[in-house]
C-alpha positions in Angstrom: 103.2 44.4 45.1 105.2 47.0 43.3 103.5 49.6 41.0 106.3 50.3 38.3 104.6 53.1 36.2 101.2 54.4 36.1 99.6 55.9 32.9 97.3 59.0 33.9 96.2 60.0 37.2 95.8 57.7 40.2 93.3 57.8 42.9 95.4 60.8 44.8 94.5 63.5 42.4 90.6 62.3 43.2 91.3 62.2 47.0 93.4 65.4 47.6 92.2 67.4 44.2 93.8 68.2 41.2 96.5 71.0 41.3 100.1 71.2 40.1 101.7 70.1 43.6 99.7 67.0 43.5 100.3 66.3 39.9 103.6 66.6 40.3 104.1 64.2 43.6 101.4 61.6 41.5 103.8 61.6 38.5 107.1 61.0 41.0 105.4 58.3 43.3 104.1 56.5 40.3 108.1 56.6 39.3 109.9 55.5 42.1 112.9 54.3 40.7 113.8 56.6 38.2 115.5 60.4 37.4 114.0 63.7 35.7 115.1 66.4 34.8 112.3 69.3 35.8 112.0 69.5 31.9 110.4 65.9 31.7 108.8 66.2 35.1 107.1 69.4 33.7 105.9 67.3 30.5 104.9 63.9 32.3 102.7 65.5 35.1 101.3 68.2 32.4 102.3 70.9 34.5 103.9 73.9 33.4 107.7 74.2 33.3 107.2 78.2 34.3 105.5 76.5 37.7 107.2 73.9 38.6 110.0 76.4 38.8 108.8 78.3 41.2 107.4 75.5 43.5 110.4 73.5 43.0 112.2 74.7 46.2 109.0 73.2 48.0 109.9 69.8 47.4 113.3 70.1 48.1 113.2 72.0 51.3 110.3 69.2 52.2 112.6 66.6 51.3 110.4 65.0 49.3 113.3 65.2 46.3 116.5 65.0 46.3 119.5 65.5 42.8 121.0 62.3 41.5 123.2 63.2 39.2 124.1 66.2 36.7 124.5 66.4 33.3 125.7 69.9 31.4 123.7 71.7 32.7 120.2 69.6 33.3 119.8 68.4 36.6 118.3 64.8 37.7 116.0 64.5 40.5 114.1 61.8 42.1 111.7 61.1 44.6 113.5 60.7 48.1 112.1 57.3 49.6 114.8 58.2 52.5 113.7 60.6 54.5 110.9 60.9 57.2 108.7 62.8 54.6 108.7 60.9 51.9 108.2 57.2 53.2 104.8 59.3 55.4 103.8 60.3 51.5 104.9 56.7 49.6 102.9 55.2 52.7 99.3 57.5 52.2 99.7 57.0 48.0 99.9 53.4 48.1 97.2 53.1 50.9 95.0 55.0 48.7 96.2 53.1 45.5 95.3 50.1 47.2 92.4 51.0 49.1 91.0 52.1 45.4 91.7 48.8 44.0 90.2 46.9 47.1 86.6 48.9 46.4 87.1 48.3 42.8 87.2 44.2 43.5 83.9 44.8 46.1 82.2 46.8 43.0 82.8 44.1 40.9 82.2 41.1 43.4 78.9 42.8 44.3 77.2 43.2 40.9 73.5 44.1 40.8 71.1 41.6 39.8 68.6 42.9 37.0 65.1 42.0 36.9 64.9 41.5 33.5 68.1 39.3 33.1 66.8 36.8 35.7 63.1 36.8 34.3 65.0 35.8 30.6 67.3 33.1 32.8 64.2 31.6 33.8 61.7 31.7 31.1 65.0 29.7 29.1 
């Protein structure tokens, strides 16, 4: 099962907290397969361009990123699915992803019975 694009926050900003790092790694896991400039990363994880400036280097020197392409001056980046970091981080997301939706099913399997609902089912 392939998760092509996620709209808001997954389940990792809930498990590892909500800061710009993680915002910016939910936003580029839930986009696997495509390029950003830091511009539209900055605007699709609502994080500041000013910050992800300065942790930028982060990423790159974790390999967790790597450039695709140039053009002018605006420089395309993806997530690296290559290297030894980022298949360990694409491996916890989607456990977590998954794990959520598993509990969700349980949840929903599991519904609690109301007294008053089965008192009207039986006075019918």
């Amino acid at each position: 099962m392939e998760v092509k694009s996620l709209d808001g926050p997954s389940e990792l900003l809930f498990v590892l907290g909500d800061s710009p790092r993680n915002r910016i790694l939910d936003f580029l896991l839930g986009e696997l397969d495509y390029d950003y400039t830091l511009k539209e990363i900055a605007q699709k994880s609502r994080v500041g361009y000013a910050t992800i400036k300065r942790i930028w280097h982060e990423f790159i020197a974790a390999n967790l990123v790597k450039p695709t392409r140039k053009i002018g001056k605006a420089i395309f980046y993806t997530y690296n699915q290559d290297s030894r970091n980022g298949k360990a981080m694409k491996k916890f997301y989607f456990d977590i992803l998954f794990e959520s939706i598993e509990e969700g099913k349980n949840k929903r399997q599991k519904r609690p019975e109301f007294k008053n609902e089965k008192k009207k089912l039986l006075a019918c």
